[in-house]
C-alpha positions as CSV (number, residue, x, y, z in Angstrom):
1,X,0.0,0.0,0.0
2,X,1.7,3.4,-1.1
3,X,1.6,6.2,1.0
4,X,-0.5,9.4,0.9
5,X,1.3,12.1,-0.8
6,X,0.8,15.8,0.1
7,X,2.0,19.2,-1.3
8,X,2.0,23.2,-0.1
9,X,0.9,25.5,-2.8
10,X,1.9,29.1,-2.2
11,X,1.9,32.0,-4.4
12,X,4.1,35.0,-5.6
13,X,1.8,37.4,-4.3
14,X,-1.9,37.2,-3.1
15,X,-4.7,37.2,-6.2
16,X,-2.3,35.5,-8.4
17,X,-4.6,32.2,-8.8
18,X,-3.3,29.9,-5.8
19,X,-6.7,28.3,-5.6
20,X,-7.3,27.8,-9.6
21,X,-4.4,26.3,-9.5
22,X,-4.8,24.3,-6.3
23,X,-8.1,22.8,-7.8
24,X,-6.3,22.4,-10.6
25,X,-4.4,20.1,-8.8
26,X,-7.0,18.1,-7.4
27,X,-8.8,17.1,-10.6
28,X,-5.7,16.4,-12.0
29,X,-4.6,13.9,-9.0
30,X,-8.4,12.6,-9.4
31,X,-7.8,12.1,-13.3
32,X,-5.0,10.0,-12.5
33,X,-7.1,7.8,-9.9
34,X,-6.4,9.4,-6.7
35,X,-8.7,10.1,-3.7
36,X,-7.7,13.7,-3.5
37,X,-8.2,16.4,-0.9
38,X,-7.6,19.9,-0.2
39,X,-6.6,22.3,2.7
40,X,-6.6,26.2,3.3
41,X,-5.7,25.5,7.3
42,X,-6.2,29.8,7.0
43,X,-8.5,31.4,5.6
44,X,-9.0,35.2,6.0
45,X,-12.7,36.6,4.9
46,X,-15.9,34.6,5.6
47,X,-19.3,34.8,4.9
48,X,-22.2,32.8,6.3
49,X,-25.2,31.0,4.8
50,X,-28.2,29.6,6.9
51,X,-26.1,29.9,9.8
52,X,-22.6,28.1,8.1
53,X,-19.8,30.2,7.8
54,X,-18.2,29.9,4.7
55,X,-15.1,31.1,2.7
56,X,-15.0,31.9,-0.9
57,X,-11.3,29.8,-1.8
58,X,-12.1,27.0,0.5
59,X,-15.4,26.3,-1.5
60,X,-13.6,26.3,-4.6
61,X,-11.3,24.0,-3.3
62,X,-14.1,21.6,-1.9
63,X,-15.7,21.8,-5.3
64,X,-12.4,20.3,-7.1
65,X,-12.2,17.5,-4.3
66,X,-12.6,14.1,-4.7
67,X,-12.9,13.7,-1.4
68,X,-14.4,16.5,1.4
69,X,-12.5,16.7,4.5
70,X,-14.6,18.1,7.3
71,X,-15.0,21.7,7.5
72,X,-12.5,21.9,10.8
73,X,-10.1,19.8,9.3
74,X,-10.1,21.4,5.9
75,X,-10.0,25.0,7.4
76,X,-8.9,24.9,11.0
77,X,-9.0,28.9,11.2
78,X,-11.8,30.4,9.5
79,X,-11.5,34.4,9.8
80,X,-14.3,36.8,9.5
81,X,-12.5,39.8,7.7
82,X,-10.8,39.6,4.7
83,X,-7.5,40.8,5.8
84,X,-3.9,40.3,6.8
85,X,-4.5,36.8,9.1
86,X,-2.4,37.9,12.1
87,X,-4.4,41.2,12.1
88,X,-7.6,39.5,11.9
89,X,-6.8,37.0,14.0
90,X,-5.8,39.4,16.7
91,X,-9.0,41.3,16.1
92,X,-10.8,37.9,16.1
93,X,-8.9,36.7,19.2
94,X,-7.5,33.5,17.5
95,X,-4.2,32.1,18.4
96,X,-2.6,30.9,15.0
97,X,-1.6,27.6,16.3
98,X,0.7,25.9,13.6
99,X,1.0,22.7,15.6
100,X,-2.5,22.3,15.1
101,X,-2.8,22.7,11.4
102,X,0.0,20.3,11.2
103,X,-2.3,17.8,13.9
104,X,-5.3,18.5,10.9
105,X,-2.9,17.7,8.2
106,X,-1.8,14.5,9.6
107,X,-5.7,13.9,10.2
108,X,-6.7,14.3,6.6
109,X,-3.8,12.2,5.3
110,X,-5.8,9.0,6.6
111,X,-9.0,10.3,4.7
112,X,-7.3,11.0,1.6
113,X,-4.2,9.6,-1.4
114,X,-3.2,13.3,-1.6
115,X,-3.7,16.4,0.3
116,X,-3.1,19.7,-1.5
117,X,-2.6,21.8,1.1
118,X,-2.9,26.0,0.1
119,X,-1.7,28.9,1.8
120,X,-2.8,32.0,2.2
121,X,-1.0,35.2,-0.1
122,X,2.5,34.2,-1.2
123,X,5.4,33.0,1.2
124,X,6.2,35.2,4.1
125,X,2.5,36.0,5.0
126,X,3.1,36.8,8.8
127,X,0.6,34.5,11.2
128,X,1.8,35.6,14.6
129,X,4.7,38.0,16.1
130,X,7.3,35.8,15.4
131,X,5.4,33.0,13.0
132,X,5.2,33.4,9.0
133,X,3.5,30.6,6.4
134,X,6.7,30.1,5.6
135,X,7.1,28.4,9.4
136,X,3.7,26.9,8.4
137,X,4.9,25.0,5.1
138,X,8.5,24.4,7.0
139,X,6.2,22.5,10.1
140,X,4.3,20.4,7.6
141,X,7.7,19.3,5.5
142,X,5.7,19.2,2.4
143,X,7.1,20.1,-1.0
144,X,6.1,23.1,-2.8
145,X,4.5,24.4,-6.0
146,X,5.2,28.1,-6.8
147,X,2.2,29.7,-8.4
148,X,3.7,32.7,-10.0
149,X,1.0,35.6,-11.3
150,X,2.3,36.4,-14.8
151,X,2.3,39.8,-14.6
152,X,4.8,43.0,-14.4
153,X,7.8,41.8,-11.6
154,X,6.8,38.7,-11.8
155,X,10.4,37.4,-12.5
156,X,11.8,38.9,-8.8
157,X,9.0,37.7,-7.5
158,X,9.4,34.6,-8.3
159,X,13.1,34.4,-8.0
160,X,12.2,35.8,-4.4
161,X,10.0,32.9,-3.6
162,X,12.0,30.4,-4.9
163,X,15.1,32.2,-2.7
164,X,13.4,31.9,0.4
165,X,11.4,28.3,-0.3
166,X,15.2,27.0,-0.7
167,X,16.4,28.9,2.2
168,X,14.0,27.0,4.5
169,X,15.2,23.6,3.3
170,X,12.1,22.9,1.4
171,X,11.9,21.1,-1.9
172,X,10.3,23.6,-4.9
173,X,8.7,20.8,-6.7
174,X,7.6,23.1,-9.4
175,X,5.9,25.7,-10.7
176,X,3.2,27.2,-12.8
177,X,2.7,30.4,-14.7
178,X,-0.4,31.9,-14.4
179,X,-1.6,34.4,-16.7
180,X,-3.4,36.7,-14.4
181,X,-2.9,39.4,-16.8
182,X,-4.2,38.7,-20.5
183,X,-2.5,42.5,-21.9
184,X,1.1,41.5,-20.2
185,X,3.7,42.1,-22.9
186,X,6.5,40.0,-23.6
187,X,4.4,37.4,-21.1
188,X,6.6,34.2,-23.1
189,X,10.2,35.6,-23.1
190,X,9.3,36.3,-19.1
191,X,8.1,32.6,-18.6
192,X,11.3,31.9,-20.5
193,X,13.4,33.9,-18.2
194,X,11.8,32.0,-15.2
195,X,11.8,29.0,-16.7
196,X,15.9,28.6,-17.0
197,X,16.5,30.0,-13.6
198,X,14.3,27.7,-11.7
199,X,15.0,24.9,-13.5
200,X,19.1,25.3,-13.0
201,X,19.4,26.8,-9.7
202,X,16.8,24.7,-8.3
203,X,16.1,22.1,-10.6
204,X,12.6,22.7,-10.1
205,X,10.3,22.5,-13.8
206,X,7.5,24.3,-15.4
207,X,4.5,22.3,-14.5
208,X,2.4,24.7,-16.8
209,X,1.0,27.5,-18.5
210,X,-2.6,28.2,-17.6
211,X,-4.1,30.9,-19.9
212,X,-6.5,33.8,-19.2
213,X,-9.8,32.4,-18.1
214,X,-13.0,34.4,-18.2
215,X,-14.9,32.3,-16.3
216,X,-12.5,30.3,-14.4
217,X,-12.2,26.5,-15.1
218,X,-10.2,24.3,-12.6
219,X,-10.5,21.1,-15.5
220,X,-9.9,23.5,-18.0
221,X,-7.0,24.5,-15.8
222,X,-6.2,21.0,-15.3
223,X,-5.3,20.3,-18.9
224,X,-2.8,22.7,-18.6
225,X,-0.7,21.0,-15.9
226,X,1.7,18.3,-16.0
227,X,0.0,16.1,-13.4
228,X,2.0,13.0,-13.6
229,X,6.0,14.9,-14.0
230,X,4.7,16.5,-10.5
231,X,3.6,12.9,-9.1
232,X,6.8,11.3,-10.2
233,X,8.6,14.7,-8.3
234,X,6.5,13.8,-5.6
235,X,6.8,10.2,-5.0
236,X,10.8,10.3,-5.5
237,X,10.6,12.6,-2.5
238,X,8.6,10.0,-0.6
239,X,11.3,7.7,-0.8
């Protein structure tokens, strides 16, 4: 019996597509015959509905699942505003409690073949005074997938994230290239320029391009992705 498998999907920036491309994810594990599952342990901005509270991203991601962890499992801290989390949660009076994401995380990995686990804007989102989701993705040991916004700076910022992903001893298992904005110029000679660097400095590849969607399709999404280069990835790493 093989092992679940897990990842931690973070982002350039916030609003760069972490959660198309998260549910991307999942129907692509559930293509390839995996019970697949997501996380957002953080969500910041909530609204309720016959007395559920519920948070736009983490629907999303339940609607690409193959299989629906339990609301407190799948988003142990559910904030009201939408907002910074450690300035929420402070409003909120919620402790940030890594340890018990990564309790949830272990939880769900009994439920589930693979757990895509999102965070919440890009890397160094702070969560307490001294606690980033950088500490977060460090606590779960997970590898990561880079969702980079194609848009102007996108090649720091994603040189950045890879930077401090590295720095943190964490495996960058890949990445894709959204195309957040449809009017970028020279959008394929930036990919390009991404592309080489990550790929030599960090041996991580280009898990795909997923074009300008108006509406937003995670299996349309899906097609764009590489699913089975990022299982091989990810099962090597098991080992």
């Amino acid at each position: 019996m093989t092992s679940p498998l897990s990842l931690f999907v973070t982002g350039t920036d916030t609003e760069i597509g972490k959660t198309l491309v998260s549910s991307a994810l999942l129907r692509g594990f559930t293509r390839a015959g995996l019970r697949a599952a997501a996380m957002k342990p953080i969500a910041a901005g909530a609204f309720e509905v016959d007395g559920v509270w519920h948070n736009e991203d983490a629907d999303q991601l339940d609607a690409a699942s193959s299989v629906l962890l339990p609301p407190a499992l799948r988003t142990p801290y559910l904030l009201k505003a939408p907002a910074a989390p450690h300035i929420v949660a402070a409003e909120e009076h919620v402790t940030l409690d890594i340890g018990h994401i990564v309790d949830c995380h272990a939880q769900a990995l009994k439920l589930a073949d693979m757990v895509v686990v999102e965070g919440v804007g890009g890397f160094r989102v702070p969560l307490t005074d001294t606690q980033d989701t950088a500490d977060l993705a460090l606590a779960l040991n997970l590898p990561v997938v880079l969702v980079v916004g194609m848009r102007l700076g996108c090649i720091s910022h994603a040189l950045l994230s890879a930077e401090a992903i590295a720095a943190r001893g964490l495996q960058l298992a890949g990445w894709v290239a959204n195309r957040v904005d449809p009017d970028m110029g020279y959008a394929d000679e930036n990919i390009a320029a991404i592309r080489s660097r990550l790929k030599q400095q960090y041996d991580a590849p280009l898990l795909g391009i997923v074009p300008h969607m108006r509406p937003v399709s995670a299996d349309a999404a899906a097609d764009c992705l590489d699913i089975n280069a990022l299982l091989q990835t990810l099962r090597a790493a098991q080992r």
